[in-house]
C-alpha positions as CSV (number, residue, x, y, z in Angstrom):
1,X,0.0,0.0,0.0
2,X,1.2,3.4,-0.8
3,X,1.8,6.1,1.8
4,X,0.3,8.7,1.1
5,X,-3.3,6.5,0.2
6,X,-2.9,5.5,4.0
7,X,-2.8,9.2,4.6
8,X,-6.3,10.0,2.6
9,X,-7.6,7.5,4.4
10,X,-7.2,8.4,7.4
11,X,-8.0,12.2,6.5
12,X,-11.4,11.0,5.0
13,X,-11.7,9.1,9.0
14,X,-13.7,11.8,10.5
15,X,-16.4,12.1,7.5
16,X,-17.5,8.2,8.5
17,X,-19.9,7.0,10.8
18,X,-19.2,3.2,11.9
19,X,-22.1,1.2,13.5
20,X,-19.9,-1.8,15.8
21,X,-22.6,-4.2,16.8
22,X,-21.9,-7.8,18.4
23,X,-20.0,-9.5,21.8
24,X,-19.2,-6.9,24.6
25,X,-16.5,-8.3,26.8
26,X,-13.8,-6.8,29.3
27,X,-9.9,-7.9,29.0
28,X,-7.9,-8.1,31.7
29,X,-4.5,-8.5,32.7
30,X,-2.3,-9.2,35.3
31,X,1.3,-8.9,34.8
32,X,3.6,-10.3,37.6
33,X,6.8,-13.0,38.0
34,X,6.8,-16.2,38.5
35,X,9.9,-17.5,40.2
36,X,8.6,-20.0,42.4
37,X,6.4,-23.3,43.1
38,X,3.6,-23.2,44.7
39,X,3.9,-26.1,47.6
40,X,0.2,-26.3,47.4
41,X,0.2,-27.6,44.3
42,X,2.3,-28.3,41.3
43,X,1.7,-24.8,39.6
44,X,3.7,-21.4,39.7
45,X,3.5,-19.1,42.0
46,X,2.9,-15.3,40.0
47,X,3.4,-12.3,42.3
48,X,1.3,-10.0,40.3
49,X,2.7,-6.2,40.3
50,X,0.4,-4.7,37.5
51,X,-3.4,-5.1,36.8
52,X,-4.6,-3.8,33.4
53,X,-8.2,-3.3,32.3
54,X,-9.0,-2.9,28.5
55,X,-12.1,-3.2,26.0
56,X,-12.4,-6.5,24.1
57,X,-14.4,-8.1,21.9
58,X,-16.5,-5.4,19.9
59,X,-15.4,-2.9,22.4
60,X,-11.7,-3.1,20.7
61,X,-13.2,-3.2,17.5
62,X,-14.9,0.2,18.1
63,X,-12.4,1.3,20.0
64,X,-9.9,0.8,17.5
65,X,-12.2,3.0,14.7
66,X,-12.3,5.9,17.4
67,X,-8.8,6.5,17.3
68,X,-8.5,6.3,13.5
69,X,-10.8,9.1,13.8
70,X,-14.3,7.8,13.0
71,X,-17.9,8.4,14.4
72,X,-18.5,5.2,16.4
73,X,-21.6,3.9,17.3
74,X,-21.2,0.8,19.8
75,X,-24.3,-1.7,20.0
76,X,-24.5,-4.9,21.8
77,X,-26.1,-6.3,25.6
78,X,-24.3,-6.1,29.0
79,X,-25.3,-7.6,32.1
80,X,-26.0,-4.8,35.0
81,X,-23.2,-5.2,37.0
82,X,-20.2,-3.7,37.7
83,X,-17.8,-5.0,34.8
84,X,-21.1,-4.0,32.1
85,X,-20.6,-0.1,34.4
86,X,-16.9,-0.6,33.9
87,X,-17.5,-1.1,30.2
88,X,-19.5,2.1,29.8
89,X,-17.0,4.1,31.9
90,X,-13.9,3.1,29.4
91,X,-15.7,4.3,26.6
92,X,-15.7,7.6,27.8
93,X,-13.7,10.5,26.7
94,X,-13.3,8.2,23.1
95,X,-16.3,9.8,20.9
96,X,-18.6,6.3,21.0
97,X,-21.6,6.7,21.4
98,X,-23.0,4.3,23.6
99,X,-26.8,4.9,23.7
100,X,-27.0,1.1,21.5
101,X,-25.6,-0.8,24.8
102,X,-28.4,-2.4,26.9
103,X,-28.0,-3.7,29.9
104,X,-30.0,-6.9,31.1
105,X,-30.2,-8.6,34.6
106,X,-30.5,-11.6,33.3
107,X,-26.5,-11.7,31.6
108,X,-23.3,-11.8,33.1
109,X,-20.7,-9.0,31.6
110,X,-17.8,-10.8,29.8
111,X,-14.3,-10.6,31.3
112,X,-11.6,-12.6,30.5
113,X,-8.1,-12.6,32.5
114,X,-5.1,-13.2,31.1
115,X,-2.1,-13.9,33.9
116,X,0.8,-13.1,32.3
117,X,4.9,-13.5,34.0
118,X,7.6,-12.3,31.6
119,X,5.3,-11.2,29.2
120,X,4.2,-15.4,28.3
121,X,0.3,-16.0,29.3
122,X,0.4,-18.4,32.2
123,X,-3.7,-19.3,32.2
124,X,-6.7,-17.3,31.0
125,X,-10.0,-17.4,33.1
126,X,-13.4,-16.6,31.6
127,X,-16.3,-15.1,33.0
128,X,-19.5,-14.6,31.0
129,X,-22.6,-16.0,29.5
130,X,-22.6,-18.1,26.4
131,X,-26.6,-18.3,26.0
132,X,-28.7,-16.8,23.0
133,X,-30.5,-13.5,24.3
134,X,-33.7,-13.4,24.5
135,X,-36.5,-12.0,21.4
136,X,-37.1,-8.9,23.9
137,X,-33.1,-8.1,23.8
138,X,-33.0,-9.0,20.1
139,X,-35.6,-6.2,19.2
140,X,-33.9,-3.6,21.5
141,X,-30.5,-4.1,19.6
142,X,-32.5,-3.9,15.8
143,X,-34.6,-1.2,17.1
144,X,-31.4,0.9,17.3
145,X,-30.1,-0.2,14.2
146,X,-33.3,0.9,12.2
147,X,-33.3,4.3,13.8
148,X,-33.6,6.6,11.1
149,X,-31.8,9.0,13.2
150,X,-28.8,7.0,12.8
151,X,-27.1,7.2,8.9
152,X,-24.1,4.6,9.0
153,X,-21.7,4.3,6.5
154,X,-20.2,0.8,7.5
155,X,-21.2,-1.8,9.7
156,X,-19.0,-4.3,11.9
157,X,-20.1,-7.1,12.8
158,X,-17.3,-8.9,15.7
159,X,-19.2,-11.9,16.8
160,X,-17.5,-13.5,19.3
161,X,-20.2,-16.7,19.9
162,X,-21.4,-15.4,23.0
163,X,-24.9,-15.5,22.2
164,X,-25.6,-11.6,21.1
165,X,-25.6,-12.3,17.0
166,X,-28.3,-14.6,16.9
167,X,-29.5,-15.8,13.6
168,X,-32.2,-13.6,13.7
169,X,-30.2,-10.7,14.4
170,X,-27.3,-11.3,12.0
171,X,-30.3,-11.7,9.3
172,X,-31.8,-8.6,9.9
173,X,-29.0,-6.2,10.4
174,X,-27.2,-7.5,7.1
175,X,-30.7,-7.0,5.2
176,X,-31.0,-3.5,6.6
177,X,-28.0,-2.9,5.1
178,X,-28.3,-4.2,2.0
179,X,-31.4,-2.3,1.4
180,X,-29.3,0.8,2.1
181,X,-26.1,0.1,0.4
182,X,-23.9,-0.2,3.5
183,X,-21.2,-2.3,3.2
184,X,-21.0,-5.1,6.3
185,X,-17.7,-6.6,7.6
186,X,-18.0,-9.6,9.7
187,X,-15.5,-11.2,12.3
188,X,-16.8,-14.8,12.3
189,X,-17.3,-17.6,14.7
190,X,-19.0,-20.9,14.5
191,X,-19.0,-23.7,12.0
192,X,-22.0,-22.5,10.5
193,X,-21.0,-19.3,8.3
194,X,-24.5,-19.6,6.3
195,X,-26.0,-17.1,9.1
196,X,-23.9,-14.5,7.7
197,X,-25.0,-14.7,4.1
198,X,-25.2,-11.8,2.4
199,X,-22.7,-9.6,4.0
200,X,-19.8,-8.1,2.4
201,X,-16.8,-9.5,3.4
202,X,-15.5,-11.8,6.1
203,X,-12.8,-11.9,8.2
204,X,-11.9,-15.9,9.4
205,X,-8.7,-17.0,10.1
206,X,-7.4,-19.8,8.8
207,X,-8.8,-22.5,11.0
208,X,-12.6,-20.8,11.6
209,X,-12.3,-20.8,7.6
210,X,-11.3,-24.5,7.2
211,X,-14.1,-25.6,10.0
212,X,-16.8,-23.3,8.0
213,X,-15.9,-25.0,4.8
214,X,-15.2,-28.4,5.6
215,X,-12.2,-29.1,3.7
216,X,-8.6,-29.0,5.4
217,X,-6.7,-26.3,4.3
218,X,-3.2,-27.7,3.6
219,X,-1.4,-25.4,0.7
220,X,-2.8,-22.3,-1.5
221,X,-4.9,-24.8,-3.2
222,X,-6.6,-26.1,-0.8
223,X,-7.2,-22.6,0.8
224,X,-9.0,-21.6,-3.0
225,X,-11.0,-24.6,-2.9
226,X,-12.5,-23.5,0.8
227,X,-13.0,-19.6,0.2
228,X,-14.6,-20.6,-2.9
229,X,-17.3,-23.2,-1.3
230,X,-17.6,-20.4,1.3
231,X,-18.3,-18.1,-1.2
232,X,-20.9,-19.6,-2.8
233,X,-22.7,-20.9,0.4
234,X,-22.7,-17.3,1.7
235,X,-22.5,-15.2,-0.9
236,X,-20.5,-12.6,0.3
237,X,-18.8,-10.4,-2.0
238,X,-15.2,-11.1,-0.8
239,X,-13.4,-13.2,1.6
240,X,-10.2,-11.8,3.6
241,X,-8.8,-15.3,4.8
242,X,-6.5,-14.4,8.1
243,X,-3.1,-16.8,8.0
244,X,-1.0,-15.6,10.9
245,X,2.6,-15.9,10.1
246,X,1.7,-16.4,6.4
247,X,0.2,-12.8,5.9
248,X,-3.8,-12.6,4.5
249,X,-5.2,-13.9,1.3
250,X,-8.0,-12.0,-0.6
251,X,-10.9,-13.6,-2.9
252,X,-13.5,-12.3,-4.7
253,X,-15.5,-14.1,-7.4
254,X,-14.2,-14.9,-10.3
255,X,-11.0,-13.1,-9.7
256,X,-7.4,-14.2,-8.7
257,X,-6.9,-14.3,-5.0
258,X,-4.8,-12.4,-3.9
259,X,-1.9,-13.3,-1.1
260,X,-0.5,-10.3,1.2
261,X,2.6,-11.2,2.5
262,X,2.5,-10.4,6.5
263,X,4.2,-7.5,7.5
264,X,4.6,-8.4,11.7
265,X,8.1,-7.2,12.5
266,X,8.3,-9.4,15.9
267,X,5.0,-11.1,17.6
268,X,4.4,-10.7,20.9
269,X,1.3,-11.5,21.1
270,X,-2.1,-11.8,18.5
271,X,-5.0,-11.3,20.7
272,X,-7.0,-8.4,19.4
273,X,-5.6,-8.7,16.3
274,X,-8.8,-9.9,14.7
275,X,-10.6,-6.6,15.9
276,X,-8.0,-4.6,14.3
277,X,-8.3,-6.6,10.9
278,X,-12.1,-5.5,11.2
279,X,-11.7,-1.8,11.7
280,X,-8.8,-1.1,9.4
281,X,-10.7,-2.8,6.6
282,X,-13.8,-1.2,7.6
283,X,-12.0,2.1,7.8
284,X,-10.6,1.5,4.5
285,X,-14.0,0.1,2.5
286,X,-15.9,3.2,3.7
287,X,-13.6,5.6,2.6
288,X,-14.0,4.5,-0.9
289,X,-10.6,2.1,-1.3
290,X,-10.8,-1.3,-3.1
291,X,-10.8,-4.5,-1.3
292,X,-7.5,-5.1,-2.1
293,X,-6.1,-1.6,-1.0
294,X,-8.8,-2.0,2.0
295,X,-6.6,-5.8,3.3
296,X,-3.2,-4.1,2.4
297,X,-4.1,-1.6,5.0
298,X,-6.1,-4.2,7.4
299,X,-2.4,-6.3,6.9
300,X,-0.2,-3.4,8.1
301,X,-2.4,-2.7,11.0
302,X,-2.6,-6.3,12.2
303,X,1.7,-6.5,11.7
304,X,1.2,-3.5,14.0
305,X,-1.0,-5.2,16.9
306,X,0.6,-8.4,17.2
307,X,4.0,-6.8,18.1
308,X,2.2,-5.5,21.4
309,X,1.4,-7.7,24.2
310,X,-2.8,-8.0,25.1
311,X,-5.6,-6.3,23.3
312,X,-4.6,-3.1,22.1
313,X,-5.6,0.0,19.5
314,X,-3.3,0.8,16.6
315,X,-2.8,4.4,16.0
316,X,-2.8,6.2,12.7
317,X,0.6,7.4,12.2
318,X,1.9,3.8,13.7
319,X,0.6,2.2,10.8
320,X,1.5,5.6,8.2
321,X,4.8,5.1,9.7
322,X,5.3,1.4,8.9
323,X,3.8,2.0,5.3
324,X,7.1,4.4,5.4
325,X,9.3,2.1,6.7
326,X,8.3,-0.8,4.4
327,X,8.7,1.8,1.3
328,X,12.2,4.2,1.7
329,X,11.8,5.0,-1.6
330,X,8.6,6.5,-1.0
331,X,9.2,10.5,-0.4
332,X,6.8,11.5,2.4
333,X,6.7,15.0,0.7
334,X,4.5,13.2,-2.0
335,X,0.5,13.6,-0.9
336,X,-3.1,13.1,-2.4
337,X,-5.2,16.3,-2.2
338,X,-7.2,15.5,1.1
339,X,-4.4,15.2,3.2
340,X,-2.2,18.1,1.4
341,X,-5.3,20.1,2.2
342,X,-5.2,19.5,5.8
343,X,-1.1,19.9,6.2
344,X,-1.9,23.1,4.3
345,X,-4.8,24.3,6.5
346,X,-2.2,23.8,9.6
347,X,0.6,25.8,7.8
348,X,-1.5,28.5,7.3
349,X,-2.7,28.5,11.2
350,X,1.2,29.3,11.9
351,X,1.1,32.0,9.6
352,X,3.3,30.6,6.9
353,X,2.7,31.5,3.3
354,X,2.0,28.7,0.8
355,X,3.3,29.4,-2.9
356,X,1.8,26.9,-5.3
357,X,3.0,26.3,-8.8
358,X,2.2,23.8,-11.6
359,X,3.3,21.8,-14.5
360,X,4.5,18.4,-16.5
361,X,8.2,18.7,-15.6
362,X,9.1,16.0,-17.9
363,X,12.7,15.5,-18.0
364,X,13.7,17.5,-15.3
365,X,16.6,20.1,-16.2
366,X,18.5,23.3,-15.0
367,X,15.5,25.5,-16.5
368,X,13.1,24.1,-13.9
369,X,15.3,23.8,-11.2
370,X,15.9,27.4,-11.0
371,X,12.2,28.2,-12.0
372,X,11.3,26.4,-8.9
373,X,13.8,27.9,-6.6
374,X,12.3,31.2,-7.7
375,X,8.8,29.8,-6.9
376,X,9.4,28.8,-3.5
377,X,11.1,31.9,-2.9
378,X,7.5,33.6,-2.9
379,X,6.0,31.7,-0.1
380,X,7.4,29.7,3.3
381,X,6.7,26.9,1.1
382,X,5.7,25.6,-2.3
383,X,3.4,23.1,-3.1
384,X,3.5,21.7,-6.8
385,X,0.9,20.4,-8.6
386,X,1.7,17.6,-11.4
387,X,0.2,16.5,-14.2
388,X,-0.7,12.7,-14.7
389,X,0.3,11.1,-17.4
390,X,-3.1,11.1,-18.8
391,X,-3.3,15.2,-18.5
392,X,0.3,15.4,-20.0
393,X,-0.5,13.3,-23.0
394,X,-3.8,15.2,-23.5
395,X,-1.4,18.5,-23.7
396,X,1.5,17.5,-25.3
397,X,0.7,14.5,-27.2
398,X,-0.2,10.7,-27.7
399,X,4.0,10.7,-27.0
400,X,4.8,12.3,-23.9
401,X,5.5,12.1,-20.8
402,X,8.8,10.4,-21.2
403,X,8.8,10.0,-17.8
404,X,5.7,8.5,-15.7
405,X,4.0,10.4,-13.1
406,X,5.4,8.4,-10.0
407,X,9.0,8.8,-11.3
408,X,8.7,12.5,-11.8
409,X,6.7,13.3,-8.8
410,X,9.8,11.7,-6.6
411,X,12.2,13.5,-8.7
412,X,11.1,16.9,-8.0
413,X,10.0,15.8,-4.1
414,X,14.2,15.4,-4.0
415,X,14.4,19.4,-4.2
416,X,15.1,21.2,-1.1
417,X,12.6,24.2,-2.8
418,X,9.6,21.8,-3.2
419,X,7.9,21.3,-0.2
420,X,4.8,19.0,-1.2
421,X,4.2,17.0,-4.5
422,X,0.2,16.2,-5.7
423,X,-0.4,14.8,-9.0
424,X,-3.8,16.2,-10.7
425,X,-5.8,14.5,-13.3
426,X,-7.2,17.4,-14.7
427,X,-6.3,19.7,-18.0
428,X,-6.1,22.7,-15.2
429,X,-5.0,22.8,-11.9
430,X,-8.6,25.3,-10.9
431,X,-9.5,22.1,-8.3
432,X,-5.9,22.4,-6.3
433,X,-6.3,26.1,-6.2
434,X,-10.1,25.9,-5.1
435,X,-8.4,23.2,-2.3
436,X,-5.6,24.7,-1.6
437,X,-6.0,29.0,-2.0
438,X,-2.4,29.3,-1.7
439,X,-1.5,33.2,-1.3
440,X,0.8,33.0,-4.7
441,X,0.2,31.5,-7.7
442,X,3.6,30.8,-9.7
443,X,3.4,30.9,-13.4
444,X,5.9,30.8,-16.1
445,X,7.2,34.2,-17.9
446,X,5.6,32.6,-21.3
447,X,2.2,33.7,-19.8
448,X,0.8,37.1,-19.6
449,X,-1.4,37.7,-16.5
450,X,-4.4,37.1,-18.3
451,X,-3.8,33.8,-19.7
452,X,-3.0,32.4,-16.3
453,X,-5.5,30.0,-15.3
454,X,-6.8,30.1,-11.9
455,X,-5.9,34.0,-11.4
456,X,-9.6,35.8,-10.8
457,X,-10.0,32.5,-8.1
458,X,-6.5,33.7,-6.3
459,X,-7.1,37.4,-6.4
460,X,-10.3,37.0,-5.0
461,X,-9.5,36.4,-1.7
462,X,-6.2,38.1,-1.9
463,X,-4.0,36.4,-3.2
464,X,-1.4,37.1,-6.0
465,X,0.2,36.0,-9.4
466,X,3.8,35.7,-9.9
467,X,5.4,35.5,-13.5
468,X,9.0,34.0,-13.5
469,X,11.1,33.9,-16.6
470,X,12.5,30.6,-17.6
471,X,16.0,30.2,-18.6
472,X,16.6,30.8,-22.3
473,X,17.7,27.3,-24.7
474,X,16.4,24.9,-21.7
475,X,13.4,22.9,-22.4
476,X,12.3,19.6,-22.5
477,X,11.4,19.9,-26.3
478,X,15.2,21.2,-26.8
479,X,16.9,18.5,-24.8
480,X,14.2,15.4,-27.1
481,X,15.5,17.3,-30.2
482,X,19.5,17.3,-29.2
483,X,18.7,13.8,-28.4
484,X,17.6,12.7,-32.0
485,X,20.1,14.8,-33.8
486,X,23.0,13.2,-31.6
487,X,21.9,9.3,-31.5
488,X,19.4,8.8,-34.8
């Protein structure tokens, strides 16, 4: 995945509204050593010095898309007691809305303890109810997912088998949202993934998918053959297959699947990391990216959680950070137009003055070098806006560029003067300047004032125009034509 796609991403976060429903459970922990025997017993002795309380289950789901910047809504039942009040309580001061949790008398709040020495789990103990809820508690929780007050733009699903996702539930909240063209994720459990039909994508791991299917995964091939019987029997539009140290593999009907290689630096520890698949796709589907873009990102996030120990949120500029790391190459001055615009907006705030220029700037020579140095020289920094290939061969020919847009656009991101690169589709650069309003527009002296496009938009609210003259004999026509006249 590409870093600056991660970026857009996450800059398009706070326009999405996320619906989490399913298995509300606490996690706890209790970190000690263990450097004796009991004489009790055969067992260790752990002299616990930490205790650690987190959200699990579709609370680390949730709580994971509130710190990638989404609206969360939480819905799922509690029992009224003092873990379900403990529940609520963590939410708090994390923008989730938590009017869809309803607490029962008749259920016991999930909690599960981890006891941990040297950072190795020593024994887990569960406490919670496993039973269906009842047809009164199914209607509360569908009654909140039908309010027409509430517009989602995704909906995750992290069922956990604990008795909240009934059939009947799963059923409806899938058709709801087919009838309103909301994607739905699922995080499955069970043998039986026909209750999920119709949803968009699942999320099992290697072993939940070989159970659901019913043919032992042993090799690639044998993986194909179970996401495509689970395909058909659910109908879901894709299946993101979870293979721990072996990465993620992606299949969608009819098409080639599609094997992510795992990018997990060290692993601690992969509890949680499920929940973190969930939201990073989710983020990623609702925010308009592919399904394959939507895993890569899902794939860097989960690398992310299993190198921390116990259920645990993955922040945005950890996993901007490892897209970085896993791409040197990649220059971080390079951005898409949503994120540029909020790095800009932020300049601005500290007073800095943005100088914005534009152009093909194929075949990069002296000429433009100094043009730009002149550029940047009008503002505390310059953006540049380049165009595509497509927009270059609709100016200068079915011929040009001779260089492709990802080449050039880290070319010029190598010059000190340039301060952010953003490629444009378009014949004009009018949508960047609408975006952007830098306070000078750059132009080359081949332009008189009136020819440059964009000028009335930046004089408007105060702006300027700046004409700089290029250097005489240096062009990239000029350097084509030495070319052919030396080698043809």
């Amino acid at each position: 995945m590409d870093r600056k796609d991660a970026e857009s991403i996450f800059t398009r976060a706070r326009n999405i509204k996320a619906l989490v429903i399913g298995d509300l459970m606490l996690d706890e922990y209790l970190w000690g050593k263990a450097e004796r025997i009991s004489p009790e017993a055969p067992v260790q002795v752990v002299d616990v010095n930490r205790e650690d309380l987190r959200l699990g289950g579709a609370g680390n789901v949730a709580n994971n898309m509130a710190v990638f910047g989404c609206g969360v809504y939480i819905c799922g039942i509690i029992g009224r007691d003092d873990n379900g009040a403990h529940l609520r309580r963590s939410f708090s001061g994390r923008g989730v809305d938590t009017s869809g949790i309803f607490d029962v008398p008749s259920r016991m709040t999930g909690k599960k303890t981890r006891v941990l020495a040297s950072n190795q789990q020593i024994v887990r103990i569960d406490r919670e109810t496993r039973g269906d809820i009842t047809e009164e508690e199914e209607d509360l929780l569908l009654s909140f997912v039908r309010d027409p007050a509430h517009v989602w733009n995704i909906i995750l699903v992290s069922d956990y088998g604990k008795g909240v996702l009934t059939r009947r539930v799963l059923e409806e909240v899938i058709s709801f949202a087919e009838n309103r063209g909301i994607p739905v994720i699922v995080d499955p459990k069970g043998a039986d993934f026909t209750k999920y039909r119709g949803a968009t994508i699942i999320t099992p791991n290697r072993k939940e998918a070989e159970t659901a299917s019913r043919i032992p995964i042993l090799d690639e091939d044998t993986l194909g053959l179970a996401a495509g019987r689970l395909l058909e029997e659910g109908g879901y539009e894709a299946l993101l297959v979870t293979r721990s140290a072996e990465g993620m593999s992606l299949f969608l009907r009819e098409q080639e699947a599609l094997h992510i290689p795992t990018v997990a630096r060290e692993v601690y520890d992969v509890t949680g990391a499920g929940d973190t698949v969930v939201a990073a796709l989710g983020l990623g589907l609702a925010c308009g990216a592919g399904f394959a873009e939507a895993s890569r990102l899902a794939n860097v996030a989960a690398g992310i959680a299993v190198g921390k120990v116990g259920t645990s949120i993955v922040l945005p500029e950890e996993v901007i950070g490892s897209i970085r790391h896993e791409h040197q190459d990649s220059d971080a001055k390079i951005k898409n137009l949503d994120a540029l615009a909020d790095l800009v907006a932020r300049e601005k705030l500290k007073g800095r003055r943005v100088a914005f220029t534009n152009g093909c700037f194929d075949l990069l020579h002296v000429g433009h070098v100094k043009y730009l140095q002149k550029a940047r020289s009008y503002g505390d920094l310059l953006v540049l806006g380049l165009n595509s290939d497509a927009s270059v061969r609709r100016l200068k020919g079915e011929k040009r560029p001779l260089i492709g847009q990802s080449e050039r656009a880290h070319i010029l991101a190598a010059l000190d003067c340039i301060d952010y690169v953003v490629i444009f589709e378009e014949d004009t650069p009018i949508k960047l300047l609408e975006t952007i309003r830098p306070h000078v527009l750059v132009k080359g002296g081949d332009y008189t004032p009136d020819r440059v496009v964009g000028k009335d938009l930046v004089e408007s609210y105060g702006g300027r125009v700046e004409l700089v003259d290029f250097v005489d004999g240096r062009s990239t026509t000029n350097i084509i034509e030495k070319i052919l006249q030396n080698y043809s």
